[in-house]
C-alpha positions, 0 to 999 in steps of 0.5 A, spaced: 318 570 146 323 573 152 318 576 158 320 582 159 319 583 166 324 577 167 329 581 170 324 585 175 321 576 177 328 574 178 331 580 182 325 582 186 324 575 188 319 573 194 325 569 198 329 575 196 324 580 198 323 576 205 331 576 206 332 584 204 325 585 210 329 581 215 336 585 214 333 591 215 329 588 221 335 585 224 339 591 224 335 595 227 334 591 232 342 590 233 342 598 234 338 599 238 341 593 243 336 588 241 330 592 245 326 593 239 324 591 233 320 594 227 313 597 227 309 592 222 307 597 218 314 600 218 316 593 215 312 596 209 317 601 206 323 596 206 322 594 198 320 600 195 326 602 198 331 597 196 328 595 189 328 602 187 335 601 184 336 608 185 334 609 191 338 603 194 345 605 190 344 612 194 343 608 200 348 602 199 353 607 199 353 611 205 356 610 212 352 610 218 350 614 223 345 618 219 346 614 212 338 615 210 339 623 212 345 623 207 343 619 202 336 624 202 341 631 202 345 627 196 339 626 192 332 629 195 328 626 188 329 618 191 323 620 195 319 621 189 314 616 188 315 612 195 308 612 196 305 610 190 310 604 190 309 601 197 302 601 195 304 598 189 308 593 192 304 591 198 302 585 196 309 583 194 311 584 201 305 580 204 308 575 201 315 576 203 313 577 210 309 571 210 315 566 207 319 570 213 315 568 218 312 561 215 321 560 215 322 563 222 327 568 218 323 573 222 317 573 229 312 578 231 313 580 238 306 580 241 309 584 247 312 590 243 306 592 240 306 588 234 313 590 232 317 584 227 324 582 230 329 577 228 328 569 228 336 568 226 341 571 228 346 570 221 343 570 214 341 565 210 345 567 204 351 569 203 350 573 196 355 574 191 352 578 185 353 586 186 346 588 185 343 582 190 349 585 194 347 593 193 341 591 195 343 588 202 346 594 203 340 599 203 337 593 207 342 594 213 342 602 211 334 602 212 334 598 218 339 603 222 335 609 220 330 605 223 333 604 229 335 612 228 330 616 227 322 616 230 316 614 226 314 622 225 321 623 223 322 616 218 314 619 215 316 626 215 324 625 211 320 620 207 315 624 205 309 618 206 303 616 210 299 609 213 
């Protein structure tokens, strides 16, 4: 009998979850001239983002600067349900960041007030199917507005609460 959440365990892997939150983080912590990286919490987000396929298609095509603002000025429904899935996928980002940490893809940094910064400087793989690239393209788009925008403008945009 086929399982019908294959495609979401294939697509939504941890090491892929690990790979989509160190993307995101190591262009953050590229824009901002590798002074700072992501708040913890704020590390929270990317999944929901970038598994969400609308809400990663919206991103993925975008250009930076401003490529979340104008991802949301498209389509201001993709923030619908943000909360309700980092909640439901925290414990698959606990796993990920885990395994990023565990493979030194990513590093807490004890001065900065917990922030998570890079431990690579390239990634580990260079993917060639369309979807995986999709979603490595909403990662970086997350990770510049990240850089871009304060943690009360991220909240307020993205309508969430920690």
């Amino acid at each position: 009998m086929i399982d019908v959440l294959f495609e979401q365990r294939v697509t939504q892997n941890t090491g892929l979850a690990a790979e989509a939150i160190w993307v995101a983080v190591n262009e953050a912590y590229e824009c901002s001239g590798r002074t700072e990286g992501v708040s913890l919490p704020f590390g929270f987000l990317v999944l929901p983002i970038v598994f969400h396929q609308r809400t990663a298609k919206a991103l993925s095509s975008k250009t930076s600067p401003g490529a979340l603002y104008k991802a949301l000025a498209e389509d201001r429904e993709i923030t619908v349900g943000l909360q309700n899935r980092m909640k439901a996928m925290s414990t698959r980002t606990f796993d990920a960041l885990s395994i990023a940490f565990h493979t030194d893809l990513l590093l807490l940094d004890p001065d900065h007030n917990r922030q998570l910064i890079p431990g690579r400087k390239s990634s580990p793989v260079a993917h060639v199917t369309d979807d995986v690239k999709v979603i490595m393209g909403a990662s970086k788009r997350v990770g510049q507005a990240f850089a871009e925008m304060t943690p009360v403008q991220l909240a307020a945009n993205l309508n969430i609460h920690f």
